[in-house]
N, C-alpha and C positions, 0 to 999 in steps of 0.2 A: 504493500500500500504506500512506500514508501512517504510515510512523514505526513501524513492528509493531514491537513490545520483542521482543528476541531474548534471550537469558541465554549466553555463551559460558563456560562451565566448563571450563577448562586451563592447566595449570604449566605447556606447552610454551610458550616463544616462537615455531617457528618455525612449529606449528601454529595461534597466535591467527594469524600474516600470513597465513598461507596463506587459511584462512575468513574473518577479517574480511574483509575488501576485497570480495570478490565477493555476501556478505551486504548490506555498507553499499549495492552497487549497487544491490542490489534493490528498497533501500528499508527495509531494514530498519533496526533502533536498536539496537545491539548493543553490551551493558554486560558487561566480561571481569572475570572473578574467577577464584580462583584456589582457593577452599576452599566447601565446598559452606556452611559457616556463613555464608558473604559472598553464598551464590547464594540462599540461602533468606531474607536480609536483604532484596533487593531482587526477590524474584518476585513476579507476581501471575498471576491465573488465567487472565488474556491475553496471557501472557507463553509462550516455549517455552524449555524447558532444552535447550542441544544438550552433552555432555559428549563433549568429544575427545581425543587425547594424555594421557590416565589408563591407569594400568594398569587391569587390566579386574575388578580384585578392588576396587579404588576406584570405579569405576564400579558396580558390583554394590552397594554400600554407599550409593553419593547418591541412587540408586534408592530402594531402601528406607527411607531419611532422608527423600526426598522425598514418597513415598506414605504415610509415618506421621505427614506433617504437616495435621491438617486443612482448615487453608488452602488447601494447594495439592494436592487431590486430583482438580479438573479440569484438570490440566497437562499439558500435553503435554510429552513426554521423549526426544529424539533421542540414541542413544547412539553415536558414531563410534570404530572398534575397528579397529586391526591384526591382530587375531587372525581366523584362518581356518578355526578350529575350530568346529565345529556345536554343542558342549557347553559353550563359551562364548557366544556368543549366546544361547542358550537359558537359561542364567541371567541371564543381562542380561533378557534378557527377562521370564523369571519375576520377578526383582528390584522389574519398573514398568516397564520402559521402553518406550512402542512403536513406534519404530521401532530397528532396527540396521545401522547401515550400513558400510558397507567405506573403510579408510584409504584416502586419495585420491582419494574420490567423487567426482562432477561437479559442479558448482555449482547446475547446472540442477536435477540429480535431487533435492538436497538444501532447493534453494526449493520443488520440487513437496511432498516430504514436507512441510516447514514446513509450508506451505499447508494440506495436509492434516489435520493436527495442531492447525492453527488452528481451522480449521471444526470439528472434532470439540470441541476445547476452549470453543466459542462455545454451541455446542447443548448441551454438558453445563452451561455457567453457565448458560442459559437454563432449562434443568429445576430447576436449584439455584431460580432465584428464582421459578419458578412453585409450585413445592414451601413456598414460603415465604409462601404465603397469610395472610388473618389465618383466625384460630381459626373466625370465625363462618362462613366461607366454607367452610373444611374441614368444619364439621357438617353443610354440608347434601349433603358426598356419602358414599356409601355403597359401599363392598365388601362380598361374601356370598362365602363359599364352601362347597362341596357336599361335603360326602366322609361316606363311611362307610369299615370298615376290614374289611367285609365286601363281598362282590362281588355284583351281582343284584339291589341292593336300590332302585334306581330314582334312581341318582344323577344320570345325563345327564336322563332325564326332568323331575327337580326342577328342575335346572338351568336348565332351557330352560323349562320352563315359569313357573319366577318372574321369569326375563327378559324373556319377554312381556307376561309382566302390569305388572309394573314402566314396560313401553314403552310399554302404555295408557296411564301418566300422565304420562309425558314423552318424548314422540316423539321420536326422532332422538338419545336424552340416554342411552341404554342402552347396553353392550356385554356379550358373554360370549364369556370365555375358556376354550377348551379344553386345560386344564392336567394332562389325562389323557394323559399322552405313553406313545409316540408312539402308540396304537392310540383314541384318544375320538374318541368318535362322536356329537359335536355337530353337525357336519355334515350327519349323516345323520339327522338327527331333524329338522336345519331344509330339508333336499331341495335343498341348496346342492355346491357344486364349490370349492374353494378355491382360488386362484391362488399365491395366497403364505399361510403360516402362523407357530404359532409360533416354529417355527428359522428359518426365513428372517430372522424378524425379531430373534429371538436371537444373528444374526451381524452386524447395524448395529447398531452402537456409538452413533451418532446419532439414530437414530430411536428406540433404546430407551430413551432417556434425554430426549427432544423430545416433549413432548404435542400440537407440530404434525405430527411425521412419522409417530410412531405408528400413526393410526390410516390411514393408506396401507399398513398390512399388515392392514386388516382389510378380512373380505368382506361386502357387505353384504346381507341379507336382502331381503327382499319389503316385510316388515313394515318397515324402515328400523333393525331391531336389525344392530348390529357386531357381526360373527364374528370370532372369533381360533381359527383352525383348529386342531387338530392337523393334523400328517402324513399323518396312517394309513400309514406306511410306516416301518420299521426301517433308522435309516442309524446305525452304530455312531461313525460323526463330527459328529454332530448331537448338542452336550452341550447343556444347559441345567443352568446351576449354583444351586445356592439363592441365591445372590447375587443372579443372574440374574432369578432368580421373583420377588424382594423387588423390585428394580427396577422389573420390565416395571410389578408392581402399584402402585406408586406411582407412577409417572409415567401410566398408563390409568385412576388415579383422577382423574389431573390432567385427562385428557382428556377424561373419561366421568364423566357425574352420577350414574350407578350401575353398577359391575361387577361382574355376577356371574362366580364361577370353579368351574367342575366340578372335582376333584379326583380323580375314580374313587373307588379305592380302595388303591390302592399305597402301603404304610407305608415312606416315607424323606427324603431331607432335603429335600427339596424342596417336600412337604407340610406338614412343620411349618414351612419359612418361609413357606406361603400361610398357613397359617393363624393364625401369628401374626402377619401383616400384615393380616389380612381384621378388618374390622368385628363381622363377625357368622359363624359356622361354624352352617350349619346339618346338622347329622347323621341323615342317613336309618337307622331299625333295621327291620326285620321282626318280628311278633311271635311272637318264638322264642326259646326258651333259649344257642341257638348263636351270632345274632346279635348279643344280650341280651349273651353273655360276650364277644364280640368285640370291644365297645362299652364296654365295662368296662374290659377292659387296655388299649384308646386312651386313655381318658379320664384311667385312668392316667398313662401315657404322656407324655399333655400337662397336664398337674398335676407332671410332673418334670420339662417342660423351661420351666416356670413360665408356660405361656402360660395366659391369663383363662377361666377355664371359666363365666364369668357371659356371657362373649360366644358361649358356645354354646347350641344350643335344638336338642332333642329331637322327630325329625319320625317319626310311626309310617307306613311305608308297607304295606299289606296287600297287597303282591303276589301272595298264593296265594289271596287271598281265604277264606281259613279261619284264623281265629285261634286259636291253640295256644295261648295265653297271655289272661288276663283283663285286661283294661285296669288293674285296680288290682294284678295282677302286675308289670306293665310300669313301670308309676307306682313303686312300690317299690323296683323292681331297677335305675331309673336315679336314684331318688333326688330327683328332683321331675316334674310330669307332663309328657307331652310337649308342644310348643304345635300340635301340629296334628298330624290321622291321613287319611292319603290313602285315601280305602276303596279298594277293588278296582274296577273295570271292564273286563275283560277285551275287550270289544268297541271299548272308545273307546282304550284304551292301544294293543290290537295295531296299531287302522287307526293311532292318532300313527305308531308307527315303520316301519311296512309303506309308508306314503305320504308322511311328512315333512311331517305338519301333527301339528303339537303338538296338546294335548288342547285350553286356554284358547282355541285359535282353532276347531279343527275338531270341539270338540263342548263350545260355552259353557255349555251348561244344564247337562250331567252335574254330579252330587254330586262327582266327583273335581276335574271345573272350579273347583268354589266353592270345594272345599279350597285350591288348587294357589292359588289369588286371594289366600283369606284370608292363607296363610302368606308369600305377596309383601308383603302390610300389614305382619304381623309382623316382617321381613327388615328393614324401613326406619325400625319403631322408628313405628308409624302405630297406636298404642293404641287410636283409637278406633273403628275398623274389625275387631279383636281383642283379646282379652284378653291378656296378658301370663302362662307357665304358672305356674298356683300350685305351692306347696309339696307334695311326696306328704303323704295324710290317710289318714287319722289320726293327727297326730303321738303318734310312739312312739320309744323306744330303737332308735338306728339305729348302723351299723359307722360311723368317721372317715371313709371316702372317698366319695365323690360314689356310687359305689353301694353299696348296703345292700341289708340283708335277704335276697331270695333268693338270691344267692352269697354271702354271709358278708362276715367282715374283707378284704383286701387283705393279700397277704403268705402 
């Protein structure tokens, strides 16, 4: 084990004798203090805090001292408690700490947690420093994400199909994530079966945080594109938290030279932390007044939780294949034009999800192909494969918010 730094946190004497000795045996390097200012002096993120012989309200307190330290946020934290009580552990726990273990443990069981605690703690410094690229390396990868705040409007389609196209230019370099929980149907757009998904992998702590294990939860296509399944199944113990979603997507940027993320269309926290992680949001509307307004109070929406609405772009999908709206209505009421308008093809869309070949592969020539291409150009910031959307024209007198004209002010 050579020398593992232990951190032993406890005013008891008779519990340092108790733990040291059988620690030292193990191999362990084990430095006792006595106040958590002395335990936070000498930690590092290879290091494990074990807090013993504390009352449990002192324990509940070095927890959270120690989790509001940025330094030491991949620590691991063994808390050892006489108390028998399930509503204290549970705040110990809630506090940071994870593990909790019973006065009098076994020596053994308490080297396994260690162990365990290390490893965890080794993969999350490892994410720390791959996370810590330089600048020019971070520009050349790319997150996308998919959502509308309306339902129906072709968002798994988009999804999957600018992932493909994307995987034209860099084979085996692509992944997408189905961040529509737990019912997206990425899966079945790509005619795949998933083994493990995104909760699976939302319960390793390791892997979510490891850009080497990561993608050992992903399934892989025909095409050589990385799946990140949904479920398709309702488990009310299967949480994914916004923390969670910022995570997964920083560390599968680290793994993946491009990630795109479906989002459906479910407005809640979880979405706005993809989307304030994502590179680029691209927003599927239909062209309708209903859509129109539902895109508007998002857009809102996220203008109030300050996220960049320069990293959004405006995608017109014509699923009914009748346009209700004139294009320079559309152009007006979102405030600049869209960068790309999917036409209709009723016969190449139904065979995509009826068979599970997307459109890009299973009908390249179609007008909706070249769209679904071009807007992948767009996605990665590739100007000279696509324009970038101009301004709505004719400039004229418009409301303050990103939409104007034909819904009014905001407010």
């Amino acid at each position: 084990m050579s020398e593992t730094p232990i951190v032993l946190l406890s005013s008891a004497s008779s519990t340092v004798e108790r733990l040291r000795s059988p620690l030292e045996e193990e191999g362990y390097r084990v430095t006792v203090v006595e106040t958590v200012d002395a335990a936070i002096a000498v930690l590092g993120t290879q290091a494990v805090l074990v807090v013993a012989g504390m009352a449990d309200d002192v324990s509940v307190a070095v927890c959270r001292r120690v989790r509001e330290t940025p330094a030491l946020r991949g620590l691991g934290i063994c808390v050892i408690t006489a108390s028998e009580e399930a509503d204290v552990r549970v705040d110990i726990l809630r506090a940071g700490a994870d593990e909790v273990l019973p006065d009098g443990v076994d020596p053994r069981e308490l080297d396994a947690r260690i162990q365990g605690l290390l490893l965890r703690s080794t993969r999350a410094a490892a994410g720390i420093t791959l996370a810590a690229e330089t600048a020019a390396a971070r520009r050349s990868r790319r997150s996308i994400a998919v959502f509308s705040p309306s339902g129906g409007v072709g968002t798994t389609t988009i999804a999957v199909n600018v992932a493909l196209a994307l995987l034209a230019r860099q084979p085996g370099r692509v992944a997408i994530a189905d961040l529509h929980l737990p019912f997206g149907q990425v899966a079945t757009h790509l005619d795949i079966r998933a083994h493990r998904t995104i909760t699976d992998l939302a319960g390793d702590e390791g892997a979510l945080v490891d850009p080497s294990l990561l993608p050992t939860y992903a399934q892989r296509h025909a095409s050589g594109l990385s799946v990140y399944a949904a479920p398709g199944t309702w488990d009310p113990t299967a949480i994914i938290t916004p923390e969670m979603t910022s995570i997964f997507i920083e560390t599968a940027t680290l793994a993946h030279d491009r990630l795109v993320m479906d989002l459906g269309s479910a407005v809640e926290e979880r979405t706005f932390a993809a989307l304030g992680r994502a590179d680029v949001a691209l927003l599927p509307v239909r062209p309708d007044i209903a859509a129109l307004r539902a895109l508007r109070s998002f857009a809102d929406a996220l203008a109030d939780r300050q996220i960049d609405l320069s990293r959004t772009a405006f995608v017109v999908n014509d699923i009914a294949g009748r346009e209700s709206l004139r294009p320079r209505d559309v152009e007006t009421a979102l405030g600049r034009a869209p960068v790309a308008e999917v036409p209709n093809d009723p016969i190449a869309f139904v065979r995509a999800v009826n068979e599970g070949i997307p459109v890009v592969i299973g009908a390249p020539e179609s007008a909706a192909a070249a769209a679904l291409l071009r807007l992948a150009s767009i996605a990665v910031g590739d100007a000279g494969s696509a324009p970038e959307g101009r301004p709505a024209s004719p400039p004229e007198k418009r409301s303050s918010g990103l939409f104007g004209g034909l819904f009014g002010n905001r407010g």
